[in-house]
N, C-alpha and C positions, 0 to 999 in steps of 0.2 A: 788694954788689949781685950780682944772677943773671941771668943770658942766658936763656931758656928757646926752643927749637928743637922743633917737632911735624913729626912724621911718620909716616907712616903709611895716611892716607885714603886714599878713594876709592868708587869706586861699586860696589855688590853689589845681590844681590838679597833679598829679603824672604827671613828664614833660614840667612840666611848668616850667616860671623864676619868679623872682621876685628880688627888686634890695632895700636893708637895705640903709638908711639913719643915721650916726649920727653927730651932732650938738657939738660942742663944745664952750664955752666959759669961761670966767675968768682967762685963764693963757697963755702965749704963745705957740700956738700949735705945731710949730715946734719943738718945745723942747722936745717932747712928743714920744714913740712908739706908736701903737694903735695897736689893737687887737681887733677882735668879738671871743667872749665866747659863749656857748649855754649850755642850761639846759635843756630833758628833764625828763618828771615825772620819779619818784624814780631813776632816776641815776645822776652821780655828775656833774659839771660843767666843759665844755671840750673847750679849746680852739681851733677854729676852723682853724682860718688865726690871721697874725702878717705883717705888716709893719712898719717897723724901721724909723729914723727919715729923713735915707739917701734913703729911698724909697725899699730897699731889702725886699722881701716878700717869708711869709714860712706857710705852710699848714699842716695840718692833714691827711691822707693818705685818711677817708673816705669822703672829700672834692676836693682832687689835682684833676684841670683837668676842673673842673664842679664848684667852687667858685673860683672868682675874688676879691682882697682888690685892694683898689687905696684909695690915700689919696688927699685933695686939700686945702692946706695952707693956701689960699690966704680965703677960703670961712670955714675955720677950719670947715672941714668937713672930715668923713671919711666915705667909701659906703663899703658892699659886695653885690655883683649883685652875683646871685643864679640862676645857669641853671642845666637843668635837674632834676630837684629836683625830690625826692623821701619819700614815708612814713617817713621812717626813719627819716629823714631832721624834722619832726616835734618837738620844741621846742621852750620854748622862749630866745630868741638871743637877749646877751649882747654888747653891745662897751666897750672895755678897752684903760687906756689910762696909760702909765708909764714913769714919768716926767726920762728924762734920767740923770739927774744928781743927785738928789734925791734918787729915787724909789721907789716915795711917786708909790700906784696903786690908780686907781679909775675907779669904773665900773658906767654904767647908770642903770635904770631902768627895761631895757627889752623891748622887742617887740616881739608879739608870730608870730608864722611862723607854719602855720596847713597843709601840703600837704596830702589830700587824692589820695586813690589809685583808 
């Protein structure tokens, strides 16, 4: 099993970055894909970026370009750094994590992310 911990958010302005922290512990991280998730009000939960455990990374169309995932093993850590942001980008942003041989999921608690315009 995995703990997963976010941090990072908060409120910017349209244009700005901002760079998501999340924290893992209790199971071996490399073993793991990760994924950021975001929610926000009344619409469902969308997965935004994905990196695999062999480091290949895949995006959402309304992020390519403008979100970065990177992962770092050693500090079982995984970020999305957020440039450009815009309204819309407002939610609060999950870490997922999918044991790859299992596929046991496990999401964190959230972090909100507010860009005004």
């Amino acid at each position: 099993q995995v703990q997963l911990v976010e941090s990072g958010g908060g409120l910017v302005q349209a244009g700005e970055s901002l760079r998501l922290s999340c924290a893992a512990s209790g199971s071996i991280f490399s073993m793991y894909h990760l994924g950021w998730g975001r929610q926000a009000p009344g619409n469902q939960r969308e997965l935004v970026a994905g990196i695999s455990s062999g480091g290949t990374t895949n995006y959402a169309n309304s992020v390519k370009g403008r979100f970065t995932i990177s992962r770092d093993n050693a500090k079982n850590t995984v970020y999305l750094q957020m440039n450009s942001l815009k309204p819309e980008d407002t939610a609060v942003y999950y870490c997922t994590a999918v044991n790859m041989k299992t596929s046991d999921e496990y999401w964190g608690q959230g972090t909100q992310v507010t860009v005004s315009s």
